[in-house]
C-alpha positions as CSV (number, residue, x, y, z in Angstrom):
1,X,-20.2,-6.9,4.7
2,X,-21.8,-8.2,1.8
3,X,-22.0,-5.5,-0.3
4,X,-18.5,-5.2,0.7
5,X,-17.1,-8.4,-0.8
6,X,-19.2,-8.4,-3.7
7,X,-17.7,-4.6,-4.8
8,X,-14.0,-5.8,-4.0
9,X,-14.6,-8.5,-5.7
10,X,-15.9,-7.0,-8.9
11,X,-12.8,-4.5,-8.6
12,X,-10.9,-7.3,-8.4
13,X,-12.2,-9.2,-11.3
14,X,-8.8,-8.4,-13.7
15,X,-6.2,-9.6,-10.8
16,X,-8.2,-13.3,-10.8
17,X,-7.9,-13.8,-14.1
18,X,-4.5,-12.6,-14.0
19,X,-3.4,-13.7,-10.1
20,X,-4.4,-17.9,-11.1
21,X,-2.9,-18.3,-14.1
22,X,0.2,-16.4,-13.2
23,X,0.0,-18.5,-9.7
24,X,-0.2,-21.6,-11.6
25,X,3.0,-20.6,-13.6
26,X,5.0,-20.2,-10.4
27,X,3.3,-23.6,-9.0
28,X,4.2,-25.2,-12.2
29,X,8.1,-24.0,-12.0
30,X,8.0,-24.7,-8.1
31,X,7.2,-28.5,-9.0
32,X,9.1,-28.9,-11.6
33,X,12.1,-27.6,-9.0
34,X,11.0,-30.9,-7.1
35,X,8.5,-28.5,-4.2
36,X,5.0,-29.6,-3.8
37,X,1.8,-28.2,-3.0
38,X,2.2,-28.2,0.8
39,X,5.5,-25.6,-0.3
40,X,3.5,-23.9,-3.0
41,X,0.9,-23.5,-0.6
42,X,3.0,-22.0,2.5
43,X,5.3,-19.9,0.2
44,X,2.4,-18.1,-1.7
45,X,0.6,-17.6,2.1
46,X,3.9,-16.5,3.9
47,X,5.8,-14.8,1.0
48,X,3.1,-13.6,-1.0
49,X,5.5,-11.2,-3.4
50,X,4.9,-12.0,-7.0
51,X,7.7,-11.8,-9.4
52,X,10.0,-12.4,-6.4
53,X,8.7,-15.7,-5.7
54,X,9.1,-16.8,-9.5
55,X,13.0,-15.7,-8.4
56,X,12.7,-17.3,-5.2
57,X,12.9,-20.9,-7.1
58,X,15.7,-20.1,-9.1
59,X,17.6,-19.5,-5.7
60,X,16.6,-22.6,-4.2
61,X,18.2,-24.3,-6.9
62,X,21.0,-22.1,-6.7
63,X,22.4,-23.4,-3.6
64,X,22.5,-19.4,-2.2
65,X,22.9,-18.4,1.8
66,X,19.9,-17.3,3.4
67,X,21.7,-14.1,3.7
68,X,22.2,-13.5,0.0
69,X,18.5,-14.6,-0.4
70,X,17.7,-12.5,2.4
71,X,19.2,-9.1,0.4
72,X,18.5,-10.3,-3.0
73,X,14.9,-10.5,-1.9
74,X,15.3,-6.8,-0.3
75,X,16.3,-5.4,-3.1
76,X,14.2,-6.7,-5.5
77,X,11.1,-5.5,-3.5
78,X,12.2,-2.6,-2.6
79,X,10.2,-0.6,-5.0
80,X,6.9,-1.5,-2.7
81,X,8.9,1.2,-0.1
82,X,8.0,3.7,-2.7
83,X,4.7,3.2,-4.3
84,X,3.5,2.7,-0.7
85,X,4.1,5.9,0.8
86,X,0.8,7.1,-0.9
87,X,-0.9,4.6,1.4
88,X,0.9,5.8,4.4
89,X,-1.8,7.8,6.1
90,X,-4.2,5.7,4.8
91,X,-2.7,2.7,6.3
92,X,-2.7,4.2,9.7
93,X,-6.3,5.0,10.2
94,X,-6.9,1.2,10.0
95,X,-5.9,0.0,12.8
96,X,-4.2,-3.2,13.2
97,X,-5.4,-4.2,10.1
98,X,-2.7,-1.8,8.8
99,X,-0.2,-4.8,9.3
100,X,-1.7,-7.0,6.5
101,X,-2.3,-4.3,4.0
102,X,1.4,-3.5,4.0
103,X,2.3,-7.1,4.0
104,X,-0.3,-7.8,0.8
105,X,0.5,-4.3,-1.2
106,X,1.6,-6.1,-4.2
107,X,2.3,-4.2,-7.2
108,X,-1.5,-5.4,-8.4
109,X,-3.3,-4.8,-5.4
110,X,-1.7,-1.1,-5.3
111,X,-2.7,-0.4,-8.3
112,X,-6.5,-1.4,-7.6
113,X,-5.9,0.7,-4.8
114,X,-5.1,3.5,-6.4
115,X,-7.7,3.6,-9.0
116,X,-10.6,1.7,-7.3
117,X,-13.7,3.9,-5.4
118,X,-15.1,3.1,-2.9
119,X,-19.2,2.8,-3.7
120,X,-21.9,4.3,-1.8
121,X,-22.6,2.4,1.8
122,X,-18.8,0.5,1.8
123,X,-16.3,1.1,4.3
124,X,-13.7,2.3,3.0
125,X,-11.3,0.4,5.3
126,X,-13.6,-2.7,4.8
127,X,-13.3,-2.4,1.3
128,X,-9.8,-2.3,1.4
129,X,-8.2,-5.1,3.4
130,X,-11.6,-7.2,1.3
131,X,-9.5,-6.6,-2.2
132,X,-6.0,-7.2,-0.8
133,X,-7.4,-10.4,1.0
134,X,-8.9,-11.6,-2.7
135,X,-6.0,-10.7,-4.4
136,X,-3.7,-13.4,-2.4
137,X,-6.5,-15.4,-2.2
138,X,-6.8,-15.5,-6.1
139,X,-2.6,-16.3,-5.6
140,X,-2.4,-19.5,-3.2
141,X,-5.5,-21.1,-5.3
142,X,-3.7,-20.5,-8.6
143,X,-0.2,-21.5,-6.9
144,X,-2.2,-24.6,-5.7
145,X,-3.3,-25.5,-9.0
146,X,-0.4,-25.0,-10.9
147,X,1.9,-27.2,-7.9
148,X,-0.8,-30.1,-8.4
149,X,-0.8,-29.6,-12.0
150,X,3.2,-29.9,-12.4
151,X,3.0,-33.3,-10.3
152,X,0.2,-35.0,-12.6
153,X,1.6,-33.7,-15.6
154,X,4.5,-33.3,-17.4
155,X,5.3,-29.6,-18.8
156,X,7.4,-27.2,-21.0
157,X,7.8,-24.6,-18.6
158,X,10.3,-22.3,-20.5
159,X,8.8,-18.8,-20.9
160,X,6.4,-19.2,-18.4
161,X,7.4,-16.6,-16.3
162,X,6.4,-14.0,-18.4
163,X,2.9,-14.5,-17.2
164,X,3.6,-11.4,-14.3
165,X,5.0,-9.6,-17.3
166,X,1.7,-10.1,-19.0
167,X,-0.2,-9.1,-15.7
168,X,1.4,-5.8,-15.4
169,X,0.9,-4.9,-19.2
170,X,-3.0,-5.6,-18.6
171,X,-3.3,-3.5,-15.7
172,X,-1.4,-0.8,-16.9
173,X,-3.4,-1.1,-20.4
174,X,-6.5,-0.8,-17.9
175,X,-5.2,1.5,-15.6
176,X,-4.2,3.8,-18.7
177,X,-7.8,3.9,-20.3
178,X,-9.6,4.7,-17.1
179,X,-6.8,7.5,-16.3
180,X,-8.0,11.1,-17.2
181,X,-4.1,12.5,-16.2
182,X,-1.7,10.1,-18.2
183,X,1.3,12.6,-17.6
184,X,2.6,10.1,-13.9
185,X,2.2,7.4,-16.7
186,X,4.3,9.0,-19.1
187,X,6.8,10.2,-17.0
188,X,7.1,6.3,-15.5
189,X,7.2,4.7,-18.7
190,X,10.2,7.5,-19.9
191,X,11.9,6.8,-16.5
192,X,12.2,3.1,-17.2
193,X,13.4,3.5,-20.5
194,X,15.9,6.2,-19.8
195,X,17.1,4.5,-17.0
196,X,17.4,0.9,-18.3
197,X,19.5,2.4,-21.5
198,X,21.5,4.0,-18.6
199,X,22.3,0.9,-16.0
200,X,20.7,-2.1,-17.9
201,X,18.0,-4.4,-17.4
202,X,19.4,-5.7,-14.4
203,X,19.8,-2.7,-12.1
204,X,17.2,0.1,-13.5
205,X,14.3,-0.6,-11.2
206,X,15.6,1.3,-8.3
207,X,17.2,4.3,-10.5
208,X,13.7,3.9,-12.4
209,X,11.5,4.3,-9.4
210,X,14.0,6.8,-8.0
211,X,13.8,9.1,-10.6
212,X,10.2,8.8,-11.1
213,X,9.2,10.2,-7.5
214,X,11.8,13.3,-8.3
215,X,10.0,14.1,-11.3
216,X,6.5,13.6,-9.9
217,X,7.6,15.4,-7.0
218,X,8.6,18.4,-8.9
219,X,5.2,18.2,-11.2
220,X,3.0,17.6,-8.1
221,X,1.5,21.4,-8.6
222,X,0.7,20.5,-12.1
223,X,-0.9,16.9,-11.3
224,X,-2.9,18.9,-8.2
225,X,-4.4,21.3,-10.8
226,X,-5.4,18.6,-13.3
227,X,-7.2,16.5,-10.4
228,X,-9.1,19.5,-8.7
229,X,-10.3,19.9,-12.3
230,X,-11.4,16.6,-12.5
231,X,-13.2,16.8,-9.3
232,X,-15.0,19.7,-9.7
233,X,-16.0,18.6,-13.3
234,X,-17.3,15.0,-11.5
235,X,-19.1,17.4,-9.0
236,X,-20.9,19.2,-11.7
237,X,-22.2,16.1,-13.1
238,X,-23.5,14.9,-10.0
239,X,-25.3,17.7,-9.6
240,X,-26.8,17.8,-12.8
């Protein structure tokens, strides 16, 4: 187990840095909205969903039905529906613990996921719920901070929301350099764009993510080709 927790929590190394000072941005705009760290603490344990919960305070100021809240939240996360379907099978060889992987895949946590493996002598299950733990872990202690930091201090907290912006440009930056295929990269980043020309910027995630999976599906032979490649070339260098 310790081997375990200390490769998750190398892998996870980029989402800490990332996860507490993005956490104490949504702490900071959660006190300012008059919530302290007890709320901070509960919402980032219970909801746990990123850039939804920076949404989340605007809608508490908003006076909104739980209802609305209930659908806006639904459709805002909805993307998680599609990037997790790659975990599916995954997912169900683990068990129970199955339950809180699905509830932690964040957009972060997927994306170490995806690109993290496993080292020699870790369970790969083990290894797995160990970085989607430290990932929320990393969250509550930044929302924490940030909540106990609004109430001793007094801040300017306009822009700070683009801290999750700045998240996902790191990982992708990472996630891009570490790629040998950047074709699923390409074809997500021309997706957006197309699509956000098309329906604006405030309906042209789902489109987006939509017509990304088409276009994946329908270049899965090529992507297959390019990763047996890689394999067989990372099995040659083992060997050697």
């Amino acid at each position: 187990m310790k081997k375990t927790l200390e490769s998750a929590f190398v892998t996870t190394l980029p989402v800490l840095f990332g996860y507490l000072f993005t956490g104490i941005a949504f702490g900071l705009l959660l006190s300012k909205a008059g919530y302290g760290v007890l709320w901070a603490a509960l919402i980032s344990t219970v909801v746990y969903a990123g850039s939804m919960q920076f949404v989340l305070v605007t809608f508490f100021d908003g006076g909104l039905s739980l209802f609305t809240m209930a659908m806006m939240t639904f459709a805002i996360n909805i993307r998680h529906s599609f990037y997790g379907l790659s975990f599916i099978q995954k997912f169900k060889e683990m068990g129970k613990r199955r339950l809180y992987m699905i509830f932690s895949l964040t957009d972060e946590t997927y994306s170490l996921l995806c690109s993290a493996k496993t080292p020699k002598g870790v369970d790969e299950k083990q290894y797995y719920v160990a970085i989607a733990l430290m990932d929320q872990i990393y969250w509550i202690i930044g929302s924490v901070l940030g909540s106990v930091a609004g109430a001793l201090i007094t801040f300017d907290t306009t822009g700070i929301d683009f801290a999750m912006t700045a998240l996902f440009i790191v990982i992708f930056v990472e996630q891009w350099l570490e790629a040998e295929n950047h074709l699923p990269a390409l074809v997500g980043l021309a997706a957006g764009i197309v699509c956000l020309l098309i329906f604006g910027p405030g309906s042209f995630i789902l489109p987006s993510l939509l017509s990304s999976v088409l276009l994946l599906m329908l270049l899965k032979a090529r992507l297959d080709v390019t990763e047996k490649a890689h394999n067989a070339a990372e099995e040659q260098e083992d060997a050697q």
